[in-house]
GUDREN-905231 format. One line per 5 residues: number of its first residue (from 1); for each residue z, x, y of C-alpha. Coordinates in steps of 0.1 Angstrom, whole numbers, plus 5000, padded with zeros to 4 digits. Layout:
NUM	Z,X,Y ~ ...
***
This chain:
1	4525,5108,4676 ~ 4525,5144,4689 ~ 4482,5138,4702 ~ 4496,5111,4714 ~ 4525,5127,4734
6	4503,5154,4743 ~ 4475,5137,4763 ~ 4499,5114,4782 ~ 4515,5145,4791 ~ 4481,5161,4799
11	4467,5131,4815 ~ 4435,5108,4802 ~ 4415,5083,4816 ~ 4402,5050,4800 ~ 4364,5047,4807
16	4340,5022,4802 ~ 4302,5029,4797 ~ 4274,5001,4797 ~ 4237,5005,4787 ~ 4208,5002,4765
21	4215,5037,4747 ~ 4252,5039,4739 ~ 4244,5049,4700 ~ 4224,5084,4721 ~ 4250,5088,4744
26	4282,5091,4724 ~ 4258,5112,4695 ~ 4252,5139,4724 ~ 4289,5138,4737 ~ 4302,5150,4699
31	4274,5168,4700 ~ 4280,5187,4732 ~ 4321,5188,4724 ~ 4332,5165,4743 ~ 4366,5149,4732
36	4373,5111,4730 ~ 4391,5089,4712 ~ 4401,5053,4705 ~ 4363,5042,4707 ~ 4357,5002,4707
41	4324,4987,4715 ~ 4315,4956,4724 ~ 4274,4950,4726 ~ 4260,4973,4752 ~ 4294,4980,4765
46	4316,5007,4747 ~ 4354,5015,4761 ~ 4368,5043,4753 ~ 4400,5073,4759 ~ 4394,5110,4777
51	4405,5133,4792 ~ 4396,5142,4829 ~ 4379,5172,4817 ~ 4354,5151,4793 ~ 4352,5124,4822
56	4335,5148,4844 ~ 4314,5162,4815 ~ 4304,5124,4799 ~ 4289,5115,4836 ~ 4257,5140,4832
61	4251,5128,4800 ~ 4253,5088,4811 ~ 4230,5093,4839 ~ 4205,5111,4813 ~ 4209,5079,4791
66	4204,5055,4821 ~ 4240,5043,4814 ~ 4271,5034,4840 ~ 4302,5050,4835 ~ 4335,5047,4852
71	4372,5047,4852 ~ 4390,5021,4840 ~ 4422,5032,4842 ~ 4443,5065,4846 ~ 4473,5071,4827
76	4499,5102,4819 ~ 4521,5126,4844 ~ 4498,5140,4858 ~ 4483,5109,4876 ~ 4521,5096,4878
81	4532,5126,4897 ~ 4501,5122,4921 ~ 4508,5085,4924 ~ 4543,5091,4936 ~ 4536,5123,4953
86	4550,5106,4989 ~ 4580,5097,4970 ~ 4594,5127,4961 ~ 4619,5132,4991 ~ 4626,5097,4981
91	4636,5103,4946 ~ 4648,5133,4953 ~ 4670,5118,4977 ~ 4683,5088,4950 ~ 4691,5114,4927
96	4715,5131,4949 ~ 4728,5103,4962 ~ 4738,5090,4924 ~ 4751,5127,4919 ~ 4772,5125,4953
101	4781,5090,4944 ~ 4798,5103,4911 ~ 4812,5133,4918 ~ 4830,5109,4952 ~ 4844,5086,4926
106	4860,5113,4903 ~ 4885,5114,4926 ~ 4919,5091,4939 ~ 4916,5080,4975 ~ 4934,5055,4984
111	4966,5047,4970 ~ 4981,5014,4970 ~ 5016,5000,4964 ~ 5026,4963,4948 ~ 5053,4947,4944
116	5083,4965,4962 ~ 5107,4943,4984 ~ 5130,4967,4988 ~ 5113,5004,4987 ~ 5097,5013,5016
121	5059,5020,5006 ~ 5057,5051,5029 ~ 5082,5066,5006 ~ 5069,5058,4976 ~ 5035,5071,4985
126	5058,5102,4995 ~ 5074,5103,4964 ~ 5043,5103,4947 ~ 5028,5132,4967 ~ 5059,5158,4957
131	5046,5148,4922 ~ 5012,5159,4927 ~ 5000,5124,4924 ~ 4979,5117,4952 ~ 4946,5111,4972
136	4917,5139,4968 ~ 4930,5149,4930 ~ 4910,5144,4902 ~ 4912,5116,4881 ~ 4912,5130,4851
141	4937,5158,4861 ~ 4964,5127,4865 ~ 4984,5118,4833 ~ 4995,5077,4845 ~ 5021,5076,4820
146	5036,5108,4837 ~ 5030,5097,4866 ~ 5050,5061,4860 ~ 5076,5082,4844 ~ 5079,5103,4874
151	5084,5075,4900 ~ 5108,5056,4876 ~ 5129,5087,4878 ~ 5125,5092,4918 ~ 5141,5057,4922
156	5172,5044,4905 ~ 5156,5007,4923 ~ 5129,5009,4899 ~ 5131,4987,4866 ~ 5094,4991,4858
161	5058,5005,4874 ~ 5025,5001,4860 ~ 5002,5031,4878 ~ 4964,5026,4867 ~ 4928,5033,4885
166	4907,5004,4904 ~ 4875,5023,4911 ~ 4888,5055,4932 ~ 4923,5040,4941 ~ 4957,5047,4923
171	4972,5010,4917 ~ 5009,5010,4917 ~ 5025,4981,4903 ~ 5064,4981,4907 ~ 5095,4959,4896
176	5123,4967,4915 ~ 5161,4962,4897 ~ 5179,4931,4913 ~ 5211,4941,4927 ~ 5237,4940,4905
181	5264,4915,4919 ~ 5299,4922,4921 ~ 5311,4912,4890 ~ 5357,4903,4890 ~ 5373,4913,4861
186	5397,4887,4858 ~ 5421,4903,4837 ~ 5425,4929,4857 ~ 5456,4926,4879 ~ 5446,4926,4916
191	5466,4917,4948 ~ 5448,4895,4980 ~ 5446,4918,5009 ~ 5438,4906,5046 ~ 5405,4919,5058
196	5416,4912,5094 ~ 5444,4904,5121 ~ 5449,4862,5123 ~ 5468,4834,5120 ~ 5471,4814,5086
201	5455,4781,5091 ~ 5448,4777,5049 ~ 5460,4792,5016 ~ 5459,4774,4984 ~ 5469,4794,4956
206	5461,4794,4915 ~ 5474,4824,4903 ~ 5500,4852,4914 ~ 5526,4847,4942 ~ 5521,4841,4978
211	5535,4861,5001 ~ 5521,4839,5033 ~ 5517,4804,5042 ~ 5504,4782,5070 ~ 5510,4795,5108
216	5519,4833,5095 ~ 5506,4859,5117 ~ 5487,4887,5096 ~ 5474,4921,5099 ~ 5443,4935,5083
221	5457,4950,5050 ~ 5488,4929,5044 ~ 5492,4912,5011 ~ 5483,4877,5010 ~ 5491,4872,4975
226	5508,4894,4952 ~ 5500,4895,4914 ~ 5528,4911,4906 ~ 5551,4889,4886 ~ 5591,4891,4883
231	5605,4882,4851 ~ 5640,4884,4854 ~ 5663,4863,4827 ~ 5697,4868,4810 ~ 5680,4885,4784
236	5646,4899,4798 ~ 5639,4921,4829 ~ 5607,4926,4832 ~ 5569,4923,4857 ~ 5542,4908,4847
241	5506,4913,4862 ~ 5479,4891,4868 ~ 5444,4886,4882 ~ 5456,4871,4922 ~ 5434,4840,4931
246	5435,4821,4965 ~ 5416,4802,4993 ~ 5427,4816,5023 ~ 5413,4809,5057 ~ 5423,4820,5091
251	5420,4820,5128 ~ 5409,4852,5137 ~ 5399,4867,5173 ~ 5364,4887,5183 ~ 5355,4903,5213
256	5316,4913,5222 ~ 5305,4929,5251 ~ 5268,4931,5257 ~ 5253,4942,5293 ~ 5214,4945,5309
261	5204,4958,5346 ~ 5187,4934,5373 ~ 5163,4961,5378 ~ 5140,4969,5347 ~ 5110,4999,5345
266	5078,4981,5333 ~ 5046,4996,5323 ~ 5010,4982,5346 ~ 4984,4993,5325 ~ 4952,5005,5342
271	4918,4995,5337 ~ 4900,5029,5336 ~ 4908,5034,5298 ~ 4888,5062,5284 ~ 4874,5057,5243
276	4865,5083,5221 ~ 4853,5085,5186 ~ 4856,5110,5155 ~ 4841,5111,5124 ~ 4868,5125,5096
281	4856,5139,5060 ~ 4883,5153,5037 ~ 4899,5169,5056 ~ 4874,5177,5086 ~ 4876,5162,5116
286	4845,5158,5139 ~ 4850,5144,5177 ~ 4825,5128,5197 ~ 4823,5132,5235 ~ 4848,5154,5256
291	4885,5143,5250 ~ 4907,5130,5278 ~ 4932,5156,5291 ~ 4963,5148,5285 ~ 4988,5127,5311
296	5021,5114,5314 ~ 5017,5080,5321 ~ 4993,5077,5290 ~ 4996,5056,5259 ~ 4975,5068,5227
301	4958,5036,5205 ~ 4941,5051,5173 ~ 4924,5026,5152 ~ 4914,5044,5120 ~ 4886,5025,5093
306	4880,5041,5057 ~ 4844,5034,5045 ~ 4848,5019,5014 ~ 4818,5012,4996 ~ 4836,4981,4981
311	4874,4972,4980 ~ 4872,4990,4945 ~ 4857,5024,4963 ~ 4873,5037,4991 ~ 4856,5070,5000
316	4872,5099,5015 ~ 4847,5088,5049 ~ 4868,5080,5082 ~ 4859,5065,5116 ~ 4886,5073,5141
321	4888,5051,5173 ~ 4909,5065,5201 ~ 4918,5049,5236 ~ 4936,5067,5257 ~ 4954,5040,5283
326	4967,5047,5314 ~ 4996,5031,5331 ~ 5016,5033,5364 ~ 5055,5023,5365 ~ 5062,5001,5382
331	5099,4986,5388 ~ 5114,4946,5383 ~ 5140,4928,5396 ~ 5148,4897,5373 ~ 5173,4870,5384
336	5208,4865,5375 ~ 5201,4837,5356 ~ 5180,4853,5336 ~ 5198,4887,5325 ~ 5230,4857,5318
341	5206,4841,5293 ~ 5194,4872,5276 ~ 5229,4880,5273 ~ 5243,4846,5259 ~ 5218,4850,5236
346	5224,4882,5223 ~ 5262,4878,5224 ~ 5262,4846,5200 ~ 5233,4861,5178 ~ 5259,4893,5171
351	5290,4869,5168 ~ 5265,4851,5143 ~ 5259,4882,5125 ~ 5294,4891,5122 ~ 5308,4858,5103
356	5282,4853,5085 ~ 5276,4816,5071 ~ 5310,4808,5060 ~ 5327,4814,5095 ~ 5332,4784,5117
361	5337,4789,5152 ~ 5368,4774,5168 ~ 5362,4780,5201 ~ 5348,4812,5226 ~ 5346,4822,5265
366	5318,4841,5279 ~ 5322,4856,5313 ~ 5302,4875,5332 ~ 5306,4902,5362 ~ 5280,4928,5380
371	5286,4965,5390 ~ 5264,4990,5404 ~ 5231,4965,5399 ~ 5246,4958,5356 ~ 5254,4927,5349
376	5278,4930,5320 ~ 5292,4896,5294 ~ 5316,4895,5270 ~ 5321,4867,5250 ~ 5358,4860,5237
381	5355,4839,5201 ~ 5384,4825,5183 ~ 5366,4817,5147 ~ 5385,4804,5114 ~ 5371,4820,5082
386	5382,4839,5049 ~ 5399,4873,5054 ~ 5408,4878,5020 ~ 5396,4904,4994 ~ 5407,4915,4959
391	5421,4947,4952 ~ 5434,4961,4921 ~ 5471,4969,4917 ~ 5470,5009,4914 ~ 5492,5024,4886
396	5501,4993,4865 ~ 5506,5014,4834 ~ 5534,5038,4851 ~ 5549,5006,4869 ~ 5550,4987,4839
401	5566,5017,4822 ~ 5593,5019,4849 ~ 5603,4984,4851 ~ 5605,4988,4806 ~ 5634,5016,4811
406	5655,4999,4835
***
């Protein structure tokens, strides 16, 4: 094994030799020396193993013995190396990109967020930089389960997160806590308060006392309905409290004002856009061609493209796209008809907003009127809906006490 090992590594040749005298040829080659090996003939034809070296001195001694010689073969590093000699650069080259290729994917650089509805990713992404968990660290300086504890303890919205590596991003997997809902505690005493001014049009009653009824003219924070209880006998004085419970509807009044200008500043963009383009590693930044100079009248598009070499391997390799776009202002004047509509519209989308899906709308007014170029609306609503709310009776102990020693 180690001759073996130590001609490839040298270098040999197979050769074969043909003619009447093989028997006088090979005699005078041990004779004279010369080292072979692995020996095999075949009639006049003998093929056998050598080095370069006893190549070049067998040929003299063939020629002598009216044989031909020549190579069959060349094998070992030495006629490797000379094989591939062009290649070098190129293997060279593979190497280092491998190398560069690893030493690029030890790192995080891209990080990704799933699952949040509520959270805003820019923030968590934030969050996770104040950590020390983010893009251009080390993969194996970042502890995952730290990091999951970490962000758990950032947000109080956060039931669960699963943070793990896809090639060179930082996955993060979140399950944000459903908002608890408002949960009554029925045995707790509570009195029906009015959220705003109106007009009783509705009040149905199952528990406590009502201090309203139909047609009664209310003001936001009157009681509706009392759970407060008076127990008064020949032989018992007393107040009992209980958990108030009621439908109550109203006719309550809203007012919206809303208002837009006949004449309206619009951007003309121009056609003589000017494009440049960067090239952005880590954190250099290299810009082709001469940059615009700044204007006024200028907006800035950037278009920015990560090379990734799949979606797994984002690399830390940017293309930056900039168009700077010029505009002139120019200035509109819309119709009346058409600032009334924009305003109808946004008027009843706000009165919308403010009753929410319950509200019914009774009837409303919208009138319009124009000063100094503004055309101004307000839309006058008269809308039945619930005004009530539960709060809880404050100091029930002491009151309870009270009414016990008189």
């Amino acid at each position: 094994m180690f001759v073996y090992l130590w001609n490839y590594i040298k270098g040999y040749v197979i050769v074969q030799i043909s003619g009447p005298k093989i028997e006088k040829l090979l005699n005078g080659a041990l004779n004279d020396g010369i080292y072979f090996w692995d020996a095999k003939k075949d009639g006049d034809t003998v093929i056998l193993k050598t080095t370069m070296t006893g190549f070049k001195e067998l040929k003299p001694i063939a020629f002598r013995a009216k044989s031909n010689i020549m190579i069959l073969e060349k094998r070992g590093l030495p006629h490797i190396n000379f094989k591939y000699r062009k290649r070098r650069i190129f293997a060279a080259g593979s190497i280092l990109f491998v190398a560069l290729f690893w030493f690029l994917t030890s790192f995080v650089w891209l990080i990704e967020i799933e699952g949040n509805n509520f959270l805003e990713e820019t923030d968590i992404i934030a969050s996770l930089r104040d950590g020390g968990y983010t893009t251009g660290v080390l993969k194996s300086r970042l502890d995952l389960r730290e990091a999951e504890e970490f962000l758990i303890s950032q947000y109080n919205e956060i039931l669960w997160t699963g943070i793990n590596f896809e090639g060179t991003k930082l996955k993060v997997q979140i399950t944000e806590a459903i908002p608890k809902p408002i949960i009554h505690n029925e045995t707790e005493p509570t009195n029906i308060l009015a959220t705003r001014d109106g007009i009783i049009t509705y009040i149905a009653t199952s528990s406590g006392i009502p201090l309203v009824k139909q047609g009664d003219t209310v003001k936001k924070g009157d009681i509706l309905v009392s759970g407060a209880l008076p127990l008064n006998s020949d032989v018992v004085k007393d107040m009992h409290y209980v958990n108030s419970n009621a439908a109550i509807l109203a006719k309550t009044v809203y007012s919206l004002e809303a208002s837009l200008p006949l004449n309206k500043e619009q951007k003309v963009y121009l056609e003589d856009y000017k494009t440049t383009y960067s090239i952005k590693f880590f954190n250099t930044q290299i810009d082709f061609g001469t940059k615009p100079k700044s204007a006024e009248n200028v907006d800035t598009l950037i278009s920015i493209n990560q090379l990734k070499l799949t979606s797994m391997f984002p690399l830390p390799f940017y293309w930056i796209r900039t168009d700077k776009v010029p505009y002139s202002k120019t200035i509109i004047t819309r119709t009346e008809e058409q600032i009334i509509d924009k305003l109808e519209g946004a008027l009843n989308d706000n009165l919308l907003k403010k009753i929410g899906k319950t509200g019914k709308i009774v009837a409303k007014e919208v009138s319009y009127s124009m000063h100094d170029g503004i055309i101004f609306g307000v839309l006058n609503a008269i809308v039945e809906e619930d005004i009530s709310i539960e709060k809880p009776i404050n100091n029930v102990s002491q009151m309870v006490a009270s009414s016990k020693l008189r």
